[in-house]
C-alpha positions in Angstrom: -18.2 89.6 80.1 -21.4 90.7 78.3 -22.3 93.7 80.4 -18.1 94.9 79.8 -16.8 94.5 77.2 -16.4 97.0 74.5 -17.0 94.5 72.0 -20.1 93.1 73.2 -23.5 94.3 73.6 -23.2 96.0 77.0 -26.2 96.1 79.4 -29.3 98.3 78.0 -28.0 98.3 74.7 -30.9 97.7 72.0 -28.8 96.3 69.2 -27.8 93.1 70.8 -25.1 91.2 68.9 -23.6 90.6 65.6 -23.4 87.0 65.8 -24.4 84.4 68.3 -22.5 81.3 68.3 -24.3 77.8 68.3 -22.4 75.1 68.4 -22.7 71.6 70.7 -20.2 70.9 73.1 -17.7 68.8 71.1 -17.1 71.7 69.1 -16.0 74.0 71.1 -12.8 74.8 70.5 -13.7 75.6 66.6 -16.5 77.6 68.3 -14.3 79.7 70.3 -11.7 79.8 67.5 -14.8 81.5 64.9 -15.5 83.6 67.8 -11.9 85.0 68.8 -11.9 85.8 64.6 -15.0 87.8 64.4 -14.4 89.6 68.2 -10.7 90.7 66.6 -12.5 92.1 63.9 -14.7 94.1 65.4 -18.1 92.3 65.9 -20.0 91.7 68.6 -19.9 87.9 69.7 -22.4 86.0 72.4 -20.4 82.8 72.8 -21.4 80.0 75.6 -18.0 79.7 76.5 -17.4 83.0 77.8 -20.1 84.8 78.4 -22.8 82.2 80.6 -20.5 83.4 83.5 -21.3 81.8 87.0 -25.0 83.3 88.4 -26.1 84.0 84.4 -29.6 82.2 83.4 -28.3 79.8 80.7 -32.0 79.7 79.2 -32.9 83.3 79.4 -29.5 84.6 78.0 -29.4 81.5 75.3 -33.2 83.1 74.1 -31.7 86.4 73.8 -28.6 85.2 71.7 -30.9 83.6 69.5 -33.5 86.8 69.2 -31.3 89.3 69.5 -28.4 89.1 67.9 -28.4 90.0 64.4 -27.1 86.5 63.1 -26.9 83.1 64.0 -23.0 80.8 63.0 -23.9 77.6 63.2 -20.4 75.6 64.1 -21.7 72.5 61.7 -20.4 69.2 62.2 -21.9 65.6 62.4 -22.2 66.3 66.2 -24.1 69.4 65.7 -26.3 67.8 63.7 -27.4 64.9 65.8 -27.5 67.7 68.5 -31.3 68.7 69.9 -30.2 72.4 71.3 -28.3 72.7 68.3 -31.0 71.9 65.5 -33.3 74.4 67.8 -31.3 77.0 67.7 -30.4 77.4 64.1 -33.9 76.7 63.2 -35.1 79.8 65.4 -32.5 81.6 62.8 -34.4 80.0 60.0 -37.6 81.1 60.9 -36.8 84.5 61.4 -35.7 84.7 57.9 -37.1 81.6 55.9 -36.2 82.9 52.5 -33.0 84.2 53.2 -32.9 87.8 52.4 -31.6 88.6 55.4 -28.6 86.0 55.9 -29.8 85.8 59.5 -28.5 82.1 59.7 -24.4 81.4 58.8 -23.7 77.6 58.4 -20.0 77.0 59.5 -18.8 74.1 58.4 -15.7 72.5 60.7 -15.8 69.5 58.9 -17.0 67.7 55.7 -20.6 66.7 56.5 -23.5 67.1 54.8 -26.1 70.1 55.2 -29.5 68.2 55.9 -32.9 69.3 55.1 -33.6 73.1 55.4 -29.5 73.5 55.3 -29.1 72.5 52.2 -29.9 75.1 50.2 -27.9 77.8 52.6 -24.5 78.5 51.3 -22.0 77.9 54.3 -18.7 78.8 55.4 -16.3 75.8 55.0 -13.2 76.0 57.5 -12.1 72.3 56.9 -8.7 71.6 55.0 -7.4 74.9 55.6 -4.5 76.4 57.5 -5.5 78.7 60.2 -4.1 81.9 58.4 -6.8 81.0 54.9 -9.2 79.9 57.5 -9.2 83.2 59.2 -9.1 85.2 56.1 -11.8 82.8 54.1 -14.0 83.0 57.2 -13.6 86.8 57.6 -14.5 87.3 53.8 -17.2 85.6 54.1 -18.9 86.9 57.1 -17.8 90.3 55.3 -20.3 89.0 52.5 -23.2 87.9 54.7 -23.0 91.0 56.7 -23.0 93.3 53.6 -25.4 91.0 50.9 -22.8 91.0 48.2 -19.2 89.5 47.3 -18.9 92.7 44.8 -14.5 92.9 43.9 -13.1 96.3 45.0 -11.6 96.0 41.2 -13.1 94.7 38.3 -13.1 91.4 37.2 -10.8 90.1 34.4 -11.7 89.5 30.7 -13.7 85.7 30.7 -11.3 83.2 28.6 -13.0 79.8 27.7 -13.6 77.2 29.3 -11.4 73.8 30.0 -13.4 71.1 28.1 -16.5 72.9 28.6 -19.4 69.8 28.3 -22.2 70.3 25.4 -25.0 70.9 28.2 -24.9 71.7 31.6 -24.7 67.6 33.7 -28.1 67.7 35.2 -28.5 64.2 37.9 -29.3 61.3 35.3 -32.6 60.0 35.9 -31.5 56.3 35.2 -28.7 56.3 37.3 -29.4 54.4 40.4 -28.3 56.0 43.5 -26.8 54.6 46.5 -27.9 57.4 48.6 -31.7 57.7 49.7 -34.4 58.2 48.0 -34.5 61.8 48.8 -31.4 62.5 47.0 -32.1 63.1 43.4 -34.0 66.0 44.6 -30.8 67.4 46.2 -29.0 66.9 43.1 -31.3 68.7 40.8 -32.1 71.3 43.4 -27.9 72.0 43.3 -28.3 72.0 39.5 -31.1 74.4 38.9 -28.7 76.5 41.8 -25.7 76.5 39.9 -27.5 77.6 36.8 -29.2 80.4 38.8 -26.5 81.8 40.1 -24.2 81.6 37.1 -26.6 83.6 35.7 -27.0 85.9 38.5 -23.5 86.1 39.9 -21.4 85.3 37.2 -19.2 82.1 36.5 -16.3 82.9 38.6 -18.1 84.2 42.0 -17.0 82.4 45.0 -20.7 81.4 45.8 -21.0 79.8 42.3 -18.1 77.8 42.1 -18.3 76.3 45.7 -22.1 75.7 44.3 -20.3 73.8 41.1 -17.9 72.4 43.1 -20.6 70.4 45.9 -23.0 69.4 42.8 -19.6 67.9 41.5 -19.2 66.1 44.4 -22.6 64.6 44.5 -22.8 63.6 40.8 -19.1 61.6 42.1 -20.9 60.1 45.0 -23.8 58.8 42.3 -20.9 57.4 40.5 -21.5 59.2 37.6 -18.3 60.7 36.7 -18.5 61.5 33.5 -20.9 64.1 34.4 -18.8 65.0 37.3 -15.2 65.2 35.3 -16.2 68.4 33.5 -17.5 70.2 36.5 -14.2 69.6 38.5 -12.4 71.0 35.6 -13.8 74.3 34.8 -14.1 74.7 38.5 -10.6 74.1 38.9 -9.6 76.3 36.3 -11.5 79.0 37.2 -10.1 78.6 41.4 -6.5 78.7 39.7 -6.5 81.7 38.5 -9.1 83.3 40.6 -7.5 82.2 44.4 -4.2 80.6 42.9 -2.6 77.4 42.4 -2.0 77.0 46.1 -5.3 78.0 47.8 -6.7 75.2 49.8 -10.3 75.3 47.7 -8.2 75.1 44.8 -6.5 72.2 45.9 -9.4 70.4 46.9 -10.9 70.5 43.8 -7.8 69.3 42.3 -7.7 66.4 44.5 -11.5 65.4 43.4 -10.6 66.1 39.9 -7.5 63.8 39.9 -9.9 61.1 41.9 -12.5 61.1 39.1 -10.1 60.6 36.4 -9.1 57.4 37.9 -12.8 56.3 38.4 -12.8 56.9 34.5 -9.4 54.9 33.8 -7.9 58.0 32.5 -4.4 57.2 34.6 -2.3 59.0 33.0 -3.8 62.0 33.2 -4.8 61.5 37.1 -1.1 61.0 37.9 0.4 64.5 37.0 -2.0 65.9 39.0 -1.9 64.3 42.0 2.0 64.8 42.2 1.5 68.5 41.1 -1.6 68.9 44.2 0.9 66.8 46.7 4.0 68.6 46.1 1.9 71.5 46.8 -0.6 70.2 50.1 3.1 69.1 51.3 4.3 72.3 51.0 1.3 74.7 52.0 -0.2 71.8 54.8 2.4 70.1 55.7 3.5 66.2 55.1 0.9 65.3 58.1 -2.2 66.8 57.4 -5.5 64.6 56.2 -5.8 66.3 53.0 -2.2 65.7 52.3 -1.9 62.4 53.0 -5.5 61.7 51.1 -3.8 63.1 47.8 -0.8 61.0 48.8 -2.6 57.7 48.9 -4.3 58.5 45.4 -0.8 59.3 44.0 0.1 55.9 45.3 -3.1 53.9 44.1 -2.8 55.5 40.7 0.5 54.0 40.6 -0.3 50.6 41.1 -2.7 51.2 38.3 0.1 52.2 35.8 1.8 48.9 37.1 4.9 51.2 38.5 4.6 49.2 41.4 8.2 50.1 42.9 7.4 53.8 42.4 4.2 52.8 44.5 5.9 50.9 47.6 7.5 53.8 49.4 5.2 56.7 49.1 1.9 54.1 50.2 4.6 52.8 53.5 5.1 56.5 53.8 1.5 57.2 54.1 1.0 54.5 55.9 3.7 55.4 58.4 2.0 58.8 59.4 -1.5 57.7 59.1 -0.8 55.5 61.9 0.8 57.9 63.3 -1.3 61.1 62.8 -5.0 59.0 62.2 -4.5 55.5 64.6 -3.5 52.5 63.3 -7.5 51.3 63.3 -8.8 54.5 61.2 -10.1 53.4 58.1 -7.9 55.6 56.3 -5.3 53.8 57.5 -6.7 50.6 56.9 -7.2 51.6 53.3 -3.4 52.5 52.5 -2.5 49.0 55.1 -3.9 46.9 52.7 -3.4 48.6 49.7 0.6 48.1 50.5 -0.3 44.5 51.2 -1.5 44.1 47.8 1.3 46.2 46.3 3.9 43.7 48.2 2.2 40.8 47.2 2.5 42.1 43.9 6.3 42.8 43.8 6.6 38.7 44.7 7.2 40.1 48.8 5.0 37.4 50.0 6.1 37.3 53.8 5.9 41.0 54.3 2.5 40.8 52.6 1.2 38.1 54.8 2.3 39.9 58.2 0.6 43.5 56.6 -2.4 41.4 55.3 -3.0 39.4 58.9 -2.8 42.6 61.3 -4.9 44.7 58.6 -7.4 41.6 58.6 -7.3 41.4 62.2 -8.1 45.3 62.9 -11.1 45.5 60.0 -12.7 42.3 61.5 -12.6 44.2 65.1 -13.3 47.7 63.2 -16.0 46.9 60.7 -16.9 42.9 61.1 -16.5 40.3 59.3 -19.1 40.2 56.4 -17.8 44.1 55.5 -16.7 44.2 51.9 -13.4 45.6 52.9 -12.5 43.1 55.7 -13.6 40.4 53.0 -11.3 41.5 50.2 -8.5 41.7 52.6 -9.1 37.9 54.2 -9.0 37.2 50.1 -5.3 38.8 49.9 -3.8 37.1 53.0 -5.5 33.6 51.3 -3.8 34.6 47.9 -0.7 35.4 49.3 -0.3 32.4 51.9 -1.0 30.1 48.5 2.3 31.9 47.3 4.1 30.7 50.1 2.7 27.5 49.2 0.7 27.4 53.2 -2.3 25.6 51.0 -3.7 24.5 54.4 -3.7 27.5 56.1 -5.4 29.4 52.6 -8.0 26.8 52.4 -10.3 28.0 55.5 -10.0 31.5 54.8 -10.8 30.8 50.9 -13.7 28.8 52.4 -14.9 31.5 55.1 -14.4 34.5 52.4 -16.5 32.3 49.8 -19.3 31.5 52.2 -19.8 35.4 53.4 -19.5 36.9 49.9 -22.1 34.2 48.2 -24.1 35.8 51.3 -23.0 39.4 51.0 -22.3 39.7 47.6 -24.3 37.2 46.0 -23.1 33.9 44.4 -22.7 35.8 40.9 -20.5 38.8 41.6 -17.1 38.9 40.8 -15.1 39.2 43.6 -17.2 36.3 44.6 -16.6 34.2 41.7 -12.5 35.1 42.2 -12.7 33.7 45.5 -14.5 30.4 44.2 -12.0 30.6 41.4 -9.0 30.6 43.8 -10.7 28.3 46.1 -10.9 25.6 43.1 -7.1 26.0 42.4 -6.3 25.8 46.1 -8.2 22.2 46.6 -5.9 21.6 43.4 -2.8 21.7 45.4 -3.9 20.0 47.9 -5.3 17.0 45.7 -8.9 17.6 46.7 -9.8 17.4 43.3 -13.4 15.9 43.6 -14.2 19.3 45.3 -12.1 20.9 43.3 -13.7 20.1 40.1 -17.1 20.3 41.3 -15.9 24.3 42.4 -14.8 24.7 38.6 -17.9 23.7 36.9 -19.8 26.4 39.1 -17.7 29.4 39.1 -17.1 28.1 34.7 -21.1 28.4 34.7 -21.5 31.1 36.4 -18.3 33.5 34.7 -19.8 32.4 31.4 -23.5 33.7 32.4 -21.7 36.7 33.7 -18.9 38.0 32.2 -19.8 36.1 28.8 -17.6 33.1 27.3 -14.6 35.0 25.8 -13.8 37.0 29.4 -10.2 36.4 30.1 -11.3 34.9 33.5 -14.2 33.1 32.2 -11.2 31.0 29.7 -9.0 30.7 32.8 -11.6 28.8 35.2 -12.4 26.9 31.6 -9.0 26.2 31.4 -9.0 24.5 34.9 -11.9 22.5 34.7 -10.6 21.0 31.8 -7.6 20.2 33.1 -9.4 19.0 36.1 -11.3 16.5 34.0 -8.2 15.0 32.5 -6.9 14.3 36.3 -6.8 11.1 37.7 -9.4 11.0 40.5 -7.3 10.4 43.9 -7.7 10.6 47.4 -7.5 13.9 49.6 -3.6 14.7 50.6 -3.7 13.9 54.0 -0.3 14.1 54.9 1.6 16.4 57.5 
């Protein structure tokens, strides 16, 4: 197919290709997809997949994809990544044009990874979260951009207006802030900083290169936890996609997704809600009711919910997530484990105790298989279906998982956390009810000390475990209920 047809390089020809395709094996069918785009639009395209035709020499022609065609799209994923021929090949790109100037190497992203190493600092091509029509049209634009050096308009740009809550300085990565991310990544983050500020100054504010820049340092400050520097970011990014792509562009709606995330990270509730209905109503609409990103946005709408305490607003949109996530995702994704127990708890809340137990047990059944035992999510879970069997007054069936979910998060977690100390909390009141109150009392006067050291003496749950233990000194000492 090489030495044919019209739109690739045919045999003698000195010019090569426009774009070789590397990509590993699990990605092919985005490979051939990118491919089938770019050979419609003219360009000249060495793919594996149809052009190492039976009696071609796979090494000798994969050399001359990589030297002679003019640019390298790398299909990016997470197998990619881990892929030797793969990291090899877009490094010969790299090398032939280290700094850049020449856009030799074209990072296509397929799905939300990360960009290691010498990747990082090469602006890519995102395809994830899109329908195939932007896809095709965001991909085209772009290779349009490598191919020609510049994102110039065809008509000029409109009047700047000010920004939505524009921050005092420019959120830089804190130096204080500890990161759960390697060691390595503080450099990222200042290296996507000093970015952004180059090419706002370079490119303007509203380019397409300098908000997706905005938008990924945005994302990394989020991952750090630091939203606050984060929030503002989101916003003027957002802004600036609305009116630049539109309300209903994918990008747009991304950003307005992470946006509506962070305010809840910041307890600001009420604002995140609006916004997640506005970005579902329209992910629904432009997606579909089944896509990832939809159904993302849908479980935040639903979480957010909870936090408002409009619990019955809450019910059917998580059961409706949970229903396709099962369905679209697998009922072990942990996406799907996520929204499982997050109904469980919203049941549980609404007084539905059965329902909540059966959710609870199959969602603590599938993270234990999934993730293990001693993961913070499969602990947290075996903590609901303890709370809720307590409800139901099942006092001997709570007591082991109380004792099981203490013993891993003292080990996990440490004996002071939290969630730790509201296991040992529930624990206490669970040998209560079943008039072990020797061990109960003893359970009270630890998780009392420790709440007090911890949360200080005038924390709401500091006064309730006080509360108990002093009741639990007034009580009678008696034997262990040992009935049936």
């Amino acid at each position: 197919m090489i030495d044919g047809g019209d739109r690739h390089a045919v045999k003698g020809e000195p010019d090569g290709w426009d774009f070789f395709i590397s990509y590993t094996t699990a990605d092919e069918a985005w490979a051939e997809w990118i491919a089938w785009q770019l050979d419609e639009a003219g360009y000249r395209v060495l793919i594996q997949a149809w052009d190492f035709v039976p009696g071609t020499n796979f090494k000798i022609r994969m050399q001359e994809g990589v030297q002679r065609a003019r640019r390298t799209v790398a299909v990016l994923s997470t197998a990619y990544l881990s892929s030797v021929y793969g990291e090899s090949e877009w490094q010969a790109a790299h090398d032939a044009d280290p700094r850049g100037f020449e856009r030799r190497l074209v990072p296509v992203r397929v799905e939300d990874c990360p960009r290691p190493g010498l990747l990082g600092p090469i602006v890519s091509i995102d395809l994830f979260d899109r329908d195939p029509d932007t896809a095709s049209r965001h991909l085209l634009d772009r290779v349009r951009h490598a191919v020609t050096g510049t994102a110039k308009p065809t008509t000029p740009p409109s009047f700047p207006i000010h920004r939505v809550n524009p921050p005092a300085t420019e959120p830089t990565f804190p130096p204080d802030k500890p990161s759960p991310r390697p060691a390595a990544e503080p450099n990222k983050q200042q290296a996507l900083a000093d970015l952004l500020t180059e090419r706002r100054r370079a490119l303007g504010p509203d380019h397409a290169d300098t908000l997706a820049t905005a938008d990924e340092l945005a994302v990394a400050l989020y991952t750090l936890a630091d939203y606050q520097a984060a929030r503002p970011l989101f916003e003027d990014t957002l802004q600036r996609r609305r009116r630049i792509l539109g309300p209903d562009d994918t990008g747009t709606l991304t950003t307005a997704d992470r946006l509506a995330a962070t305010l809840t990270w910041l307890a600001e509730y009420l604002e995140a809600r609006p916004l997640f209905e506005d970005t579902l109503e329209r992910r629904q609409r432009v997606l579909g009711p089944d896509q990832a990103a939809t159904l993302a946005t849908a479980h935040g709408l639903a979480a957010t919910l909870t936090w408002l305490a409009d619990h019955r607003t809450a019910r059917p949109l998580f059961e409706d997530t949970l229903e396709r996530r099962r369905r679209v995702l697998g009922p072990d994704d942990v996406n799907t484990l996520t929204t499982a127990h997050e109904l469980a708890v919203t049941l549980y809340t609404l007084a539905e105790y059965q329902a909540a137990r059966l959710l609870f047990e199959d969602t603590l059944e599938r993270r234990r298989r999934v993730f293990g035992a001693d993961q913070a999510a499969t602990l947290a879970t075996a903590h609901g279906l303890a709370a809720t069997l307590t409800w139901l007054a099942d006092y001997r069936a709570a007591r082991p998982v109380f004792e099981d979910t203490l013993e891993r998060r003292r080990r996990v977690l440490g004996a002071d956390d939290v969630d730790t100390l509201t296991t040992a909390h529930e624990l206490a009141a669970t040998l209560t009810w079943l008039a072990d109150h020797r061990a109960a009392r003893s359970l009270y006067e630890d998780t009392a000390q420790r709440r007090r050291r911890v949360l200080g003496p005038d924390h709401a749950d500091t006064l309730a475990t006080a509360h108990e233990l002093d009741l639990a000194r007034k009580r009678p000492r008696r034997r262990v209920f040992r009935g049936a």
